[in-house]
C-alpha positions as CSV (number, residue, x, y, z in Angstrom):
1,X,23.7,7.6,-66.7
2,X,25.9,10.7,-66.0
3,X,28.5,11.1,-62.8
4,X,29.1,14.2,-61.4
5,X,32.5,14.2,-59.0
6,X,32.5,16.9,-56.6
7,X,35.6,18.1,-54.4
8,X,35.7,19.9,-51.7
9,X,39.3,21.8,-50.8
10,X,40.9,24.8,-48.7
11,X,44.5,24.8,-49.9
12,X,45.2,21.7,-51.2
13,X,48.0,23.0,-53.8
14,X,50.4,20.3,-52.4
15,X,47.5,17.4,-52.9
16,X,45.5,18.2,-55.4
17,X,47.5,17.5,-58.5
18,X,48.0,13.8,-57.5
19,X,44.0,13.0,-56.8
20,X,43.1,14.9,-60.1
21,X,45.3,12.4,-62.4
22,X,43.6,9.6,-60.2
23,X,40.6,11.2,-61.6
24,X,41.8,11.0,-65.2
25,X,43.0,7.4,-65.0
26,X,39.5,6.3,-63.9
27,X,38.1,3.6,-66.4
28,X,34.5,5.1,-65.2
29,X,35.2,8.8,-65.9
30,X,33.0,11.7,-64.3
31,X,31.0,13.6,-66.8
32,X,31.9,16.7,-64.9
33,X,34.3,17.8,-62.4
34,X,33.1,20.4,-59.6
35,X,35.4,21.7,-57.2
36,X,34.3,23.8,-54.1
37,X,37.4,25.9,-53.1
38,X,37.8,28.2,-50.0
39,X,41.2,28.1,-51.0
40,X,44.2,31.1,-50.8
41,X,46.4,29.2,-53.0
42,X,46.9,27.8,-56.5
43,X,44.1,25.0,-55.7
44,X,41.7,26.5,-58.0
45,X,44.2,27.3,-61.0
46,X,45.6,23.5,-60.8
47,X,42.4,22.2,-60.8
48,X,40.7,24.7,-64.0
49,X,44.1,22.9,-65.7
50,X,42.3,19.3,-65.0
51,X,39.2,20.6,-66.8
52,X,36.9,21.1,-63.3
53,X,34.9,23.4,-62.4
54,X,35.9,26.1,-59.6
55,X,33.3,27.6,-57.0
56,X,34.3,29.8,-54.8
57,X,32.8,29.5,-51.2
58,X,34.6,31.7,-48.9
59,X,32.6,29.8,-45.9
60,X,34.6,26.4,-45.6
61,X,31.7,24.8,-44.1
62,X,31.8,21.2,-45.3
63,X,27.9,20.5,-45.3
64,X,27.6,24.0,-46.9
65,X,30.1,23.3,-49.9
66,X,28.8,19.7,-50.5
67,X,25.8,21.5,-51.5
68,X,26.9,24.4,-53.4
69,X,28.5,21.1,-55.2
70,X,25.2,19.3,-55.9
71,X,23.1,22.5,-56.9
72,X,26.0,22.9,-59.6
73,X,26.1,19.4,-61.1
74,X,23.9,18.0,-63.5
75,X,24.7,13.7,-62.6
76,X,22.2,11.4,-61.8
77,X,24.7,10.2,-59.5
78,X,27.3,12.2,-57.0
79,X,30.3,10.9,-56.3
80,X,32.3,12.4,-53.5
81,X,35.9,13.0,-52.8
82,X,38.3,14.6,-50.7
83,X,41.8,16.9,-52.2
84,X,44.0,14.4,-50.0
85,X,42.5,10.6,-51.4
86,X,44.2,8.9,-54.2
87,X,42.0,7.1,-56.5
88,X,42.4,3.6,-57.4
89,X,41.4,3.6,-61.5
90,X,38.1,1.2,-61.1
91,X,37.3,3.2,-57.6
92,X,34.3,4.9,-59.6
93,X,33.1,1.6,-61.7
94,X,32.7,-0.5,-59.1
95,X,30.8,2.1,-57.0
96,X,29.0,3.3,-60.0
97,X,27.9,-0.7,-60.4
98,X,27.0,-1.5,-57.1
99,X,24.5,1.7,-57.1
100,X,23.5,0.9,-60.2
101,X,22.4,-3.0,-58.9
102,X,18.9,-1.9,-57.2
103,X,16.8,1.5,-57.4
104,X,16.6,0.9,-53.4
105,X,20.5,2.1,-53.2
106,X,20.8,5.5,-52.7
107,X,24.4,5.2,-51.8
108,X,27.1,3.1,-51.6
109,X,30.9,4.1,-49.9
110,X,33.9,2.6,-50.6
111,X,37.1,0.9,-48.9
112,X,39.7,3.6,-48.0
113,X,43.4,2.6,-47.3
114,X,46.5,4.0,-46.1
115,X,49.1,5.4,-48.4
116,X,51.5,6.1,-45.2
117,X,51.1,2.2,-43.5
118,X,54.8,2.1,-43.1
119,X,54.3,4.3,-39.8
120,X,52.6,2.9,-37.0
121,X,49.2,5.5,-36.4
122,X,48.7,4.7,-40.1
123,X,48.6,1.2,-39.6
124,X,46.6,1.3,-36.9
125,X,43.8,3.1,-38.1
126,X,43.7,1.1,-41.1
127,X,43.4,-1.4,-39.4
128,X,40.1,-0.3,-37.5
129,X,38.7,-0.4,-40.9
130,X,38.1,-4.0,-41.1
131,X,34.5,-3.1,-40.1
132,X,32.6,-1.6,-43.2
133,X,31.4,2.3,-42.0
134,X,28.7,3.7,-44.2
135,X,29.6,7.0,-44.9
136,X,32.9,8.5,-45.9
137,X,34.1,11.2,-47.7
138,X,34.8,8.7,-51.0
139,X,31.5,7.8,-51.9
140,X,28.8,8.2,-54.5
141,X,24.6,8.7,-54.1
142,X,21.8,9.0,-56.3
143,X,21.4,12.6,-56.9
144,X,17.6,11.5,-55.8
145,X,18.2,9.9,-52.9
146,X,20.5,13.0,-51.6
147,X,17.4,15.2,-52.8
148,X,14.6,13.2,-51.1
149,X,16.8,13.3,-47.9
150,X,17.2,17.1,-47.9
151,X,20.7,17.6,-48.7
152,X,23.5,17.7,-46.4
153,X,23.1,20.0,-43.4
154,X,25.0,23.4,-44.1
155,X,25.8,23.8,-40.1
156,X,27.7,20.7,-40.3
157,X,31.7,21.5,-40.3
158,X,32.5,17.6,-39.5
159,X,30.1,14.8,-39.5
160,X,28.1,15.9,-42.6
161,X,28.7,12.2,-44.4
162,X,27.4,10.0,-41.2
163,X,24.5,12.9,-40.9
164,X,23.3,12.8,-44.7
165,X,23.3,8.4,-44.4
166,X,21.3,8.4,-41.3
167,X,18.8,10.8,-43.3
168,X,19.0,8.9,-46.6
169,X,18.1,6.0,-44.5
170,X,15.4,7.3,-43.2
171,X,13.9,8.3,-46.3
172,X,13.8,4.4,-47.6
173,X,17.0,3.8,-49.0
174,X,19.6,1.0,-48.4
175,X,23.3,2.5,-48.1
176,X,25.5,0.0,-49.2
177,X,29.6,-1.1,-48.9
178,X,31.6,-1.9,-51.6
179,X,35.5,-3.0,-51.0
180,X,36.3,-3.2,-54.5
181,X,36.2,0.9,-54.9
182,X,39.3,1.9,-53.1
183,X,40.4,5.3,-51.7
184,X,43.9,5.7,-50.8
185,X,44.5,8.2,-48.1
186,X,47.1,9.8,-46.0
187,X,46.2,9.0,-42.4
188,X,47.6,10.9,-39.8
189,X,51.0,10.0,-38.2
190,X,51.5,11.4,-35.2
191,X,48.6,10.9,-32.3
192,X,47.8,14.2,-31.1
193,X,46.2,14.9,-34.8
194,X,44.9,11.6,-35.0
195,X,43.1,12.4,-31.6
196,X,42.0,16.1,-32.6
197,X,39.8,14.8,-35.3
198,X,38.2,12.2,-33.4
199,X,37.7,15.1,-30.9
200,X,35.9,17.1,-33.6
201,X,34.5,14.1,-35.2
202,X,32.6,13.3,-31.9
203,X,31.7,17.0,-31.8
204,X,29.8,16.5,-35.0
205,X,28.1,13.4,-34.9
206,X,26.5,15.2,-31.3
207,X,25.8,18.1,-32.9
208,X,23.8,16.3,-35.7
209,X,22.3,13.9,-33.3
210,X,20.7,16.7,-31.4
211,X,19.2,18.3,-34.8
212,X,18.0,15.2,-36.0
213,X,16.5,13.9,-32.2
214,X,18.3,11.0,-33.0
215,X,20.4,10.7,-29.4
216,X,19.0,7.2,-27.8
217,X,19.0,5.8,-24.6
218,X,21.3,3.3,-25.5
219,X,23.8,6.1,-26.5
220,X,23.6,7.9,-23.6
221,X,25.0,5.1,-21.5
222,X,28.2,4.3,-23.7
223,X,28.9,8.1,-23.3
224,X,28.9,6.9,-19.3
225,X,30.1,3.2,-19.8
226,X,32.9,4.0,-22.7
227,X,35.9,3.2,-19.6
228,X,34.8,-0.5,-20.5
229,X,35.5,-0.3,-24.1
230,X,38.7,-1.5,-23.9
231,X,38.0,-5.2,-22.0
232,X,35.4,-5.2,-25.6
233,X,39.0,-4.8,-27.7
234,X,41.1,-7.3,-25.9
235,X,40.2,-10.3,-28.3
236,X,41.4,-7.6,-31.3
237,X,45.2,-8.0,-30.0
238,X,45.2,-10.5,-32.5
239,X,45.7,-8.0,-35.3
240,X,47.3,-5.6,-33.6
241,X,48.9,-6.1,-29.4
242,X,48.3,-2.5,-29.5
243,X,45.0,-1.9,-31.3
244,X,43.1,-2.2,-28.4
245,X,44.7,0.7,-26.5
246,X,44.4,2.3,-29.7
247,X,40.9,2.1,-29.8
248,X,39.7,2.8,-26.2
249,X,41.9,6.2,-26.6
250,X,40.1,7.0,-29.7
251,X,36.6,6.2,-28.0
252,X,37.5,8.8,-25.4
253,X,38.7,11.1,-27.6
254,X,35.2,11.3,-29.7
255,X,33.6,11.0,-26.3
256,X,34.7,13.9,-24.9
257,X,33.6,15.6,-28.2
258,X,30.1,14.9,-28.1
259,X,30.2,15.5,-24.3
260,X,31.3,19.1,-25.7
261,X,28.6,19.1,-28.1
262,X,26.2,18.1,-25.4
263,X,26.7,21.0,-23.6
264,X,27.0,23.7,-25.9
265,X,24.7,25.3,-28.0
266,X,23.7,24.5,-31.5
């Protein structure tokens, strides 16, 4: 049972080095290495000096490059990562074994954490993550299941993970959790940039609900009712006296994305 790991980066010279030797301390290691680069610095030469494989896709389109990825590999199962992710050294066996428990998985994501918890955003957001989300951008499918649910959608620039497990999904597959594969990550620290991609992030989820006809009622009235959100997070002062505040700005944040999505084109 082969594992193809595929990267996706747009100069990532500062970042890369430290996943890669992740990578090589992995007691699962990846048959092959594929890295999709729309990079202008050394990403590609530090990464040919891990032993992966370089594509150039001058289009940074994430949806797009995820799929250059998969056309190139050879694995019966993808696993995914990002150039700024540290890998914990059973992150790929214990995804690898949770797949591997039915033929009904098609994918299963793992439990990212914060490498930077020391400053408050950090924290915050980690803490958010209490709640398994299925899809992320550390994660591994069966090459099948991403096959039968037509890839990932090239027009996708954000999005593209939640997108490809709605349709794997939908095409009979179970997408499953597992905590013990952990993903370290640098979460933003200041705000503003914590907002922006929750901004775009909202943007892209609309975008691929509108492609997929997937927007439902329900949906459209949290998009109206979201000012109440944060009466919903008052009991979650208990982790956090701030999380709550946290988390209603974040819901308008996204909000207003997919409002923007809404009303532009496709």
């Amino acid at each position: 049972m082969s594992i193809s790991l595929i990267i996706i980066t747009k100069n990532e010279e500062r970042r890369i080095r430290t996943l890669l030797e992740s990578i090589q301390r992995q007691t699962l290691p990846p048959k092959e290495i594929i890295v999709i680069d729309a990079s202008t610095d050394s990403t590609a030469k530090i990464a040919k000096e891990y032993g992966a494989t370089v594509i150039y896709e001058p289009v940074p389109i994430r949806g797009k490059a995820r799929n250059t990825g998969l056309l190139a590999s050879k694995g019966e199962f993808i696993a995914l990562s990002d150039a700024d992710y540290i890998l914990d050294p059973d992150w790929l066996k214990f995804l690898h074994q949770r797949t591997t428990q039915s033929h009904n998985i098609g994918g299963v994501s793992a439990k990212i954490l914060a490498l930077n918890k020391e400053k408050l955003i950090p924290r915050l957001i980690e803490s958010t993550s209490q709640i398994p989300r299925l899809g992320n951008a550390v994660m591994m499918y069966r090459r099948k299941a991403i096959l039968d649910a037509g890839l990932w959608n090239p027009k996708l620039h954000t999005a593209e993970d939640i997108d490809l497990v709605h349709r794997v999904m939908k095409s009979g597959y179970e997408i499953a959790y597992e905590p013990r594969a952990k993903a370290y990550h640098y979460h933003p620290e200041k705000l503003s940039d914590f907002l922006k991609k929750q901004f775009e992030y909202g943007q892209g989820s609309m975008q691929s609900k509108r492609i997929q006809h997937t927007f439902t009622r329900k949906e459209r009235l949290l998009m109206v009712s979201f000012p109440f959100i944060f009466i919903r997070h008052i009991p979650k002062t208990r982790i956090h006296p701030l999380l709550p505040l946290f988390l209603t700005t974040s819901t308008y944040a996204y909000t207003l994305g997919m409002w923007k999505s809404l009303v532009s084109d496709i």
